[in-house]
N, C-alpha and C positions, 0 to 999 in steps of 0.2 A: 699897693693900691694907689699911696697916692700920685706916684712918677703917672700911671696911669693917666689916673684922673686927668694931672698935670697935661701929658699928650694929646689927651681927648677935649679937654675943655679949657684950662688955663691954671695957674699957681695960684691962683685965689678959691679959688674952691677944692679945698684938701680937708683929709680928715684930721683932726686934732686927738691926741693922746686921752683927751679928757674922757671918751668916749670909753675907753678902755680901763680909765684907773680901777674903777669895782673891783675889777681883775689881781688888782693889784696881790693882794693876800690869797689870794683862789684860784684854784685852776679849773674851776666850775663851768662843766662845757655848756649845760643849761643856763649858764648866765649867761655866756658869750651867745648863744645859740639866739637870746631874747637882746641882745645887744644890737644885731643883726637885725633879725627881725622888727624891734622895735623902734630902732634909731638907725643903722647904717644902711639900710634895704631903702626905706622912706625917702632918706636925703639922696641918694642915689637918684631916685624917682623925680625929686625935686630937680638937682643939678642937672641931668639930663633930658628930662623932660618927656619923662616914662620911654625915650628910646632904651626898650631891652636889651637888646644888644649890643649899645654899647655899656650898659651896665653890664652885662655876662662878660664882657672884656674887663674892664676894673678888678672884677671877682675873678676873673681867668680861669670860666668856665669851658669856655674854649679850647683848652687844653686838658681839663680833667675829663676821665672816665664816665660816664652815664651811673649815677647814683651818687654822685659826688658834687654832682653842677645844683649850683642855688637855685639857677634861672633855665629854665628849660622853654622850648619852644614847644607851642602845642599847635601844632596843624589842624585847622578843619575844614572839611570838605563843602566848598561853595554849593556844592549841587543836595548836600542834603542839610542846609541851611535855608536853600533859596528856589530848591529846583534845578530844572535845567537851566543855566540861562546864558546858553553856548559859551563865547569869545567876551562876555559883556563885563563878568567879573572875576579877575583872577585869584588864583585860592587864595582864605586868608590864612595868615599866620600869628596868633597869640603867646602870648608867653605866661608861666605861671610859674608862682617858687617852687620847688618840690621840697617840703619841710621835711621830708625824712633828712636829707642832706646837712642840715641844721643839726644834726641828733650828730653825726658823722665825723670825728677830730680832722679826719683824711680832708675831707672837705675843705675845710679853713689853712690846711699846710697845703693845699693845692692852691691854695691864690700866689701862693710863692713860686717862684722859679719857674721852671717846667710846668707847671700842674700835676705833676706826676709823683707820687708817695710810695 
């Protein structure tokens, strides 16, 4: 993640080990999962400045499976938002975490390498 990081935004904003020592004694996926969730997701948000997508690259979502991506894109449709309103707004696109993914060990060994487990 962090070489990522490094490529997308700069060698000053990396993650630090601290984030993970709890870990240290446990292999408690629910704690990693709230690690995520509660600290690594956030700062992500911060660092990037809620661009999703380049956060689903850090996490290399990109490469995993469909049930395994943190950050997924959720499409919705302009016209049943707003109506018709021809050529004037093009669709939009949101993103939202899927927390089952969090649950998922596959998940987290997907930010490595490939994506692929």
């Amino acid at each position: 993640m962090n070489r990522r990081i490094e490529i997308l935004l700069d060698r000053d904003h990396q993650l630090g080990h601290a984030y993970f020592m709890s870990l240290e004694n446990s292999n408690d996926l629910s704690r990693l999962s709230s690690i995520f969730l509660k600290q690594i997701i956030p700062l992500l948000q911060e660092y990037f400045f809620e661009d999703w997508q380049r956060i689903a690259w850090v996490l290399n979502d990109h490469r995993k499976d469909k049930g395994f991506r943190f950050v997924e894109p959720a499409t919705y449709s302009m016209d049943s938002l707003f109506g018709n309103t021809g050529d004037v707004l093009p669709e939009a696109k949101a993103w939202r975490l899927d927390e089952e993914a969090f649950k998922k060990p596959q998940s987290y060994l997907g930010i490595l390498g490939d994506g692929k487990v």
